[in-house]
C-alpha positions in Angstrom: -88.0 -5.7 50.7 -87.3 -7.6 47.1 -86.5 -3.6 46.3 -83.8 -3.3 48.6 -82.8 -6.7 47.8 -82.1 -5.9 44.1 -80.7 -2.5 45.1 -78.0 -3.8 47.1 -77.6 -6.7 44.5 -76.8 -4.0 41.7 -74.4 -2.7 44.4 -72.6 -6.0 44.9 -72.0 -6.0 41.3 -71.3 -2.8 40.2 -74.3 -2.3 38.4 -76.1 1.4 38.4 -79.2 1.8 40.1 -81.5 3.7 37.9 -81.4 4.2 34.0 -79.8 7.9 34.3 -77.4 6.3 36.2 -76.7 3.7 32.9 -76.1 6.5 31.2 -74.1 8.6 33.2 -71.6 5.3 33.1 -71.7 4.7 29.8 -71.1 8.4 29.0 -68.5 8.3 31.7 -66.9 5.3 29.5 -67.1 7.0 26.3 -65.5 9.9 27.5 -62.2 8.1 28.8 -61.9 6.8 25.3 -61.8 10.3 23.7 -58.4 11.2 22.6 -57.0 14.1 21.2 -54.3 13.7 18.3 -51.7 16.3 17.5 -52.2 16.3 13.5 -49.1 18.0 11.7 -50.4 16.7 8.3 -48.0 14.1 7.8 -47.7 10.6 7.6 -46.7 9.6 11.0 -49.7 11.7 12.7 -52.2 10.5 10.4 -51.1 6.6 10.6 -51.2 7.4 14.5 -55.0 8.5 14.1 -55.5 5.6 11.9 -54.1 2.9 14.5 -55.9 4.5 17.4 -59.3 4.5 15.9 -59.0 0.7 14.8 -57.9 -0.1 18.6 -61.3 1.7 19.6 -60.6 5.2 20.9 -62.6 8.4 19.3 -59.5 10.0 18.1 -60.0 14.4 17.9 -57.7 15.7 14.9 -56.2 19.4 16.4 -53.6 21.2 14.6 -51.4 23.7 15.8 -51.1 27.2 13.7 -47.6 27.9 14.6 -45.6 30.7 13.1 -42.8 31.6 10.7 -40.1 34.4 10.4 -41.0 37.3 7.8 -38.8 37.8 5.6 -38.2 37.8 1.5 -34.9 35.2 2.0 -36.6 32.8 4.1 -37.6 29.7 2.0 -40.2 28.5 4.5 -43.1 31.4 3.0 -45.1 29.4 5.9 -44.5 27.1 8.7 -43.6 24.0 7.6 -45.8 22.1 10.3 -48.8 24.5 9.1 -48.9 25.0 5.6 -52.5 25.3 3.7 -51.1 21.8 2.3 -50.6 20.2 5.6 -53.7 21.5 6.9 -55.7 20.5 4.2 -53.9 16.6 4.4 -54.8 16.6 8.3 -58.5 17.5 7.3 -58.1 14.9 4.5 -57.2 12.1 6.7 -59.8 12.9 9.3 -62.4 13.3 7.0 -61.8 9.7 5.8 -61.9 8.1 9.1 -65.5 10.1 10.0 -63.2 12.0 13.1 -63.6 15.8 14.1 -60.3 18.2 13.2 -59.9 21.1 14.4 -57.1 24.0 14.1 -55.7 25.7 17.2 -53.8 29.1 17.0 -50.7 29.0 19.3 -48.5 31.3 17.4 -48.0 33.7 20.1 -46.9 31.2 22.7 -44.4 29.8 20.2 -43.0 32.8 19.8 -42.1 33.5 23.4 -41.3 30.2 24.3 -39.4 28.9 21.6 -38.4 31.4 19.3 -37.4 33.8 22.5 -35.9 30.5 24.4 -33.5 29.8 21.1 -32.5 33.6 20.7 -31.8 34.0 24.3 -29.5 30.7 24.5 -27.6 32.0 21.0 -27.2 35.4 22.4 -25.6 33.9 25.7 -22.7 31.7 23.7 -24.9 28.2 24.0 -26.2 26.1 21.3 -30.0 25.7 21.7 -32.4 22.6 20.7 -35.4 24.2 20.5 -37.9 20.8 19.4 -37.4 19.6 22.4 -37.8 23.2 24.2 -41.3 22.9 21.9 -41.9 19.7 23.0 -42.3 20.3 26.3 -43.0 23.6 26.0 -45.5 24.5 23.3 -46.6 21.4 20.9 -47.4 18.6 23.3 -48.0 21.0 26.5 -51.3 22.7 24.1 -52.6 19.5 22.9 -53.0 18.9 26.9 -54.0 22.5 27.3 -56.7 22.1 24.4 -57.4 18.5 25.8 -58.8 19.8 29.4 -60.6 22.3 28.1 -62.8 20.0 25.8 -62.9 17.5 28.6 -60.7 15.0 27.3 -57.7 13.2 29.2 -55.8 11.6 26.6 -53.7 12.9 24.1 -51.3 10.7 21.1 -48.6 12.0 19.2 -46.3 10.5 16.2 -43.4 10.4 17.6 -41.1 7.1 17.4 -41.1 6.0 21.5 -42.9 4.2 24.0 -44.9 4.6 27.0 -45.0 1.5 29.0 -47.1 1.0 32.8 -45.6 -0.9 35.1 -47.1 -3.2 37.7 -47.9 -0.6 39.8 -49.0 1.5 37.2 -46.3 3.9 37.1 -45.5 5.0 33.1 -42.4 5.6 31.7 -40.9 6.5 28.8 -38.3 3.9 26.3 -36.9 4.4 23.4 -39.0 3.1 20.3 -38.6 0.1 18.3 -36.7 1.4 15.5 -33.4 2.7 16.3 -33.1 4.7 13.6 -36.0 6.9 14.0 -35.8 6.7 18.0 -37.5 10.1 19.3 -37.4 9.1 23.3 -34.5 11.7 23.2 -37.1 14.4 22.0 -39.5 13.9 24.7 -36.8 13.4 27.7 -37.8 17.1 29.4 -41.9 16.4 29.5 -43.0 16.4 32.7 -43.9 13.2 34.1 -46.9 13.9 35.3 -47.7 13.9 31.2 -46.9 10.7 30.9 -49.5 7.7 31.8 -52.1 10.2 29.7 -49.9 10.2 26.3 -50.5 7.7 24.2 -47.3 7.0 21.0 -49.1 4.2 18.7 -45.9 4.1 16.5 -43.3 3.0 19.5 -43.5 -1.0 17.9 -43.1 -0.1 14.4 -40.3 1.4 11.5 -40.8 4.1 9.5 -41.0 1.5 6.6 -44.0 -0.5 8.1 -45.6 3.3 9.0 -45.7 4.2 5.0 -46.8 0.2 4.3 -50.0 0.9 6.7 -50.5 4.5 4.8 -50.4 3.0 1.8 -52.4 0.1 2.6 -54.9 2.2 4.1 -55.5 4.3 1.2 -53.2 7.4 2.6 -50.3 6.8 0.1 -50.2 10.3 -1.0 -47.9 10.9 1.7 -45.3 9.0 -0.5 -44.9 12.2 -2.2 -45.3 14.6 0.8 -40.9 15.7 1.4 -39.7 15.6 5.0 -38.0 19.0 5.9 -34.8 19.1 7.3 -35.1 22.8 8.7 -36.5 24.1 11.8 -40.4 24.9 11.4 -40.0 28.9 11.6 -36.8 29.3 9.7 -34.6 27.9 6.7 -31.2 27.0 7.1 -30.7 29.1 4.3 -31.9 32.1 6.2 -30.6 31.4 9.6 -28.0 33.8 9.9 -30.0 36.6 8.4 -32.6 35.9 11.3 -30.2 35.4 14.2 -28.4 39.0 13.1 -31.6 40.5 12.5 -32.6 39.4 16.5 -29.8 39.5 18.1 -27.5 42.2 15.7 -23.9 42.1 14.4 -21.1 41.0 16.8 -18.2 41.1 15.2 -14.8 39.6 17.3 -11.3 37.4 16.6 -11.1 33.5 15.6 -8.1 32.7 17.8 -6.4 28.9 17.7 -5.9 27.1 20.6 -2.2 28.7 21.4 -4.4 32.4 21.8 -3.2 33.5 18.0 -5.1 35.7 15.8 -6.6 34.0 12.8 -9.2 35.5 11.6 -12.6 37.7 12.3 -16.0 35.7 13.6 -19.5 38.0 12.7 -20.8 36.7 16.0 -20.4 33.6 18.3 -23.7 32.7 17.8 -23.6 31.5 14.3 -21.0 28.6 15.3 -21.4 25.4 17.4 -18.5 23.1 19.2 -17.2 20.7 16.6 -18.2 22.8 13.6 -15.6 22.8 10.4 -17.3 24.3 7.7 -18.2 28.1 6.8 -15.0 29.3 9.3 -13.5 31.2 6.5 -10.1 30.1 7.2 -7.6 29.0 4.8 -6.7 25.8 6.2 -9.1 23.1 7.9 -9.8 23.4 11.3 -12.9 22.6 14.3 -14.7 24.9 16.7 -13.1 24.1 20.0 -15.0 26.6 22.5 -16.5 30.3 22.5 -15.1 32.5 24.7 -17.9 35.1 25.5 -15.5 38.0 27.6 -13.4 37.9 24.9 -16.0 37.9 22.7 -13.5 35.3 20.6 -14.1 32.0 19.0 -11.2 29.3 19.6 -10.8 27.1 16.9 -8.3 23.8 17.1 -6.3 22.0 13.9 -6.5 18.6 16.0 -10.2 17.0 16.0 -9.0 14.9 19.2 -8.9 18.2 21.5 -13.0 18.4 21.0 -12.8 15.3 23.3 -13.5 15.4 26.7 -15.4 13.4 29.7 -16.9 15.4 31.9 -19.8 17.8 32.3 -22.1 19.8 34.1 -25.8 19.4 33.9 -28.7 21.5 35.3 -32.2 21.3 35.5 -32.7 17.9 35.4 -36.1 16.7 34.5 -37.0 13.6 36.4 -39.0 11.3 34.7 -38.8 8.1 37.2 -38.2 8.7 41.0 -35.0 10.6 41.8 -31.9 8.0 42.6 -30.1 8.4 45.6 -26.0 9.3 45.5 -24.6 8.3 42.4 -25.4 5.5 40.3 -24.4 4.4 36.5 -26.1 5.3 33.2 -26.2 5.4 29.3 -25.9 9.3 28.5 -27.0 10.9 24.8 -26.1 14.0 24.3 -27.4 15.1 20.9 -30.4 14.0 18.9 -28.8 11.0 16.4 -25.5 10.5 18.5 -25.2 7.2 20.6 -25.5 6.8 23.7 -22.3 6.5 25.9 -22.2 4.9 29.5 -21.2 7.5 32.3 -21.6 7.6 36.1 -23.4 9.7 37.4 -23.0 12.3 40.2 -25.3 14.2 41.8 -24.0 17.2 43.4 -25.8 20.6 44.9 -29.2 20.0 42.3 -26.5 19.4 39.0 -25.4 16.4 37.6 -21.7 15.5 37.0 -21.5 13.0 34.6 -18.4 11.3 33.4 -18.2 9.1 30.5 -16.4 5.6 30.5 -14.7 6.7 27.0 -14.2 10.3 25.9 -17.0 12.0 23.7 -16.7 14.8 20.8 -18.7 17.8 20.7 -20.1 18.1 24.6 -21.9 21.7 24.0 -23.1 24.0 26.4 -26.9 24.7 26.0 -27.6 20.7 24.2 -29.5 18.5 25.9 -28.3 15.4 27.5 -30.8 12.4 27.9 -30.0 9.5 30.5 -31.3 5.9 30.1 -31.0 2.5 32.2 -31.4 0.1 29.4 -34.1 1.3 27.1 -35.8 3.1 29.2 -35.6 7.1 29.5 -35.3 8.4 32.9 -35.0 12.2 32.0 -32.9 14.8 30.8 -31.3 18.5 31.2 -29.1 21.1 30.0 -25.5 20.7 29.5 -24.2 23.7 31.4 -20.2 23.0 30.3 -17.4 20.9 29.7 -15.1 20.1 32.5 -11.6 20.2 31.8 -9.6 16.8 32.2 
């Protein structure tokens, strides 16, 4: 009787009944605070590592061995997110803080899905944005893939941005503390399902107070590490040797705005809406459209005919429940360009959005991000300009 007393005391409580019970709990426990971290071997991945282990999760270092284009005239002899360097710093850091690292080979998938996604959006007369593409598709989609095969639910990232839970536990995704290196606008086309299991330690903080903690923490060599500016498979110096070597040599007509000849294009691809330089015209002039059956690039003397207020966007990824009719916004549609406020209308699974004020440079194949104050609620492909 005092057996079945205690037994249904321990119930009342929540406490285990046996001792393999206890540790089936506490095992249970440790697991949920496992967490794997995407390590790129920089300073905003390691300071992420840092931050998580002081707030008491077991933090797992992976990095992913992602490729780089062949060739003598690309500068980037390996991938700038995987160099021996960058490995080696990753390991460093992990090694410091007594936390596992490991290195995981997703080369082939990158190459399909983001190498073959920005080819195929180049070759069809759009302008790609393949880090988001690689957000959703390769970087943060393995370190979920490696994450459920280890038995491991969580997985943190550097990027500037927040996930916030609201009262009844739904997460969602806001822009990060510090405007200036605001990376919500990367992250708008993760599924949401993704997002109340990733974890972005640097949402509350600059870059400034980022390199302070580093430093502080004994990681200052990072100081030194340089931030690239190209894309982590190819140079900027070697981009169009790569996009003529994958998609070949188009040559066609720069026409102005009236339909007269001004000069010969080596292929649509290597130009985006709003561009100036490297037109190899004798007078100053913007990129004002492609035109693929023509195979002719339009080019305008007057920057104020880039303007325009409406577009078309497809594939919209939802990342809060899906509003009804059409309701107002804050649109961004490149990464560093401020937001603008549009209305938004929903029509036959696209997304008409006009803007209160006209905007330069809407793009065909960019991604446009919507917010409702800070807070992202998704984002999808610009499929083209509307004319006013």
């Amino acid at each position: 009787m005092a057996r079945k007393k205690l037994k249904a005391k321990r119930m009342a409580i929540g406490m285990p009944e046996s001792g393999a019970k206890r540790s089936a709990v506490r095992m249970s426990e440790c697991q949920a605070k496992r967490i794997v971290v995407g390590m790129s071997g920089g300073v905003d991945s390691s300071v992420a590592l840092l931050l998580l282990k002081k707030q008491g999760w077991e933090p797992v270092g992976v990095s992913l061995e992602l490729p780089v284009w062949k060739n003598p005239c690309n500068e980037l002899r390996e991938n700038a997110c995987c160099t021996s360097e960058s490995f080696a710093n990753a390991r460093k850091v992990c090694e410091k803080l007594g936390v596992p690292h490991y290195i995981y080979d997703v080369k082939r998938s990158f190459e399909r899905k983001v190498i073959g996604y920005f080819i195929s959006e180049l070759s069809h007369c759009r302008t790609p944005n393949p880090c988001l593409i690689c957000n959703r598709e390769l970087k943060i989609r393995k370190l979920f893939e490696w994450a459920k095969r280890h038995g491991i639910r969580h997985v943190a990232t550097g990027h500037y941005a927040k996930i916030k839970i609201g009262v009844k536990g739904e997460a969602c995704l806001e822009r990060a503390e510090d405007g200036k290196k605001d990376q919500a606008y990367g992250l708008c086309l993760l599924p949401r399902a993704w997002l109340p299991k990733l974890v972005l330690p640097l949402g509350s903080l600059t870059k400034q107070q980022v390199y302070e903690i580093a430093i502080k923490e004994g990681l200052g060599f990072f100081a030194q590490v340089r931030q690239s500016q190209d894309l982590c498979f190819v140079s900027g110096k070697a981009m169009k040797q790569f996009i003529r070597e994958k998609i070949g040599k188009r040559e066609g007509e720069i026409i102005d705005d009236e339909g007269k000849k001004v000069g010969t294009h080596q292929g649509l691809y290597s130009y985006t809406i709003g561009q100036r330089h490297g037109l190899g015209l004798p007078f100053t002039c913007f990129v004002k459209c492609m035109d693929a059956k023509r195979n002719a690039l339009v080019v305008t003397r007057e920057r104020k005919k880039l303007l325009g207020r409406e577009f078309i966007v497809e594939r919209f990824n939802w990342l809060c429940k899906k509003p009804q009719g059409k309701f107002q916004a804050a649109a961004q549609i490149r990464s560093g360009q401020r937001e603008v406020k549009v209305c938004v209308v929903q029509e036959k699974g696209k997304l008409r959005i006009v803007c209160d004020a006209p905007v330069e440079g809407i793009t065909p194949g960019q991604i446009c991000a919507l917010y409702k104050g800070r807070r992202c609620i998704g984002g999808g492909r610009i499929m083209r300009a509307l004319s006013e």
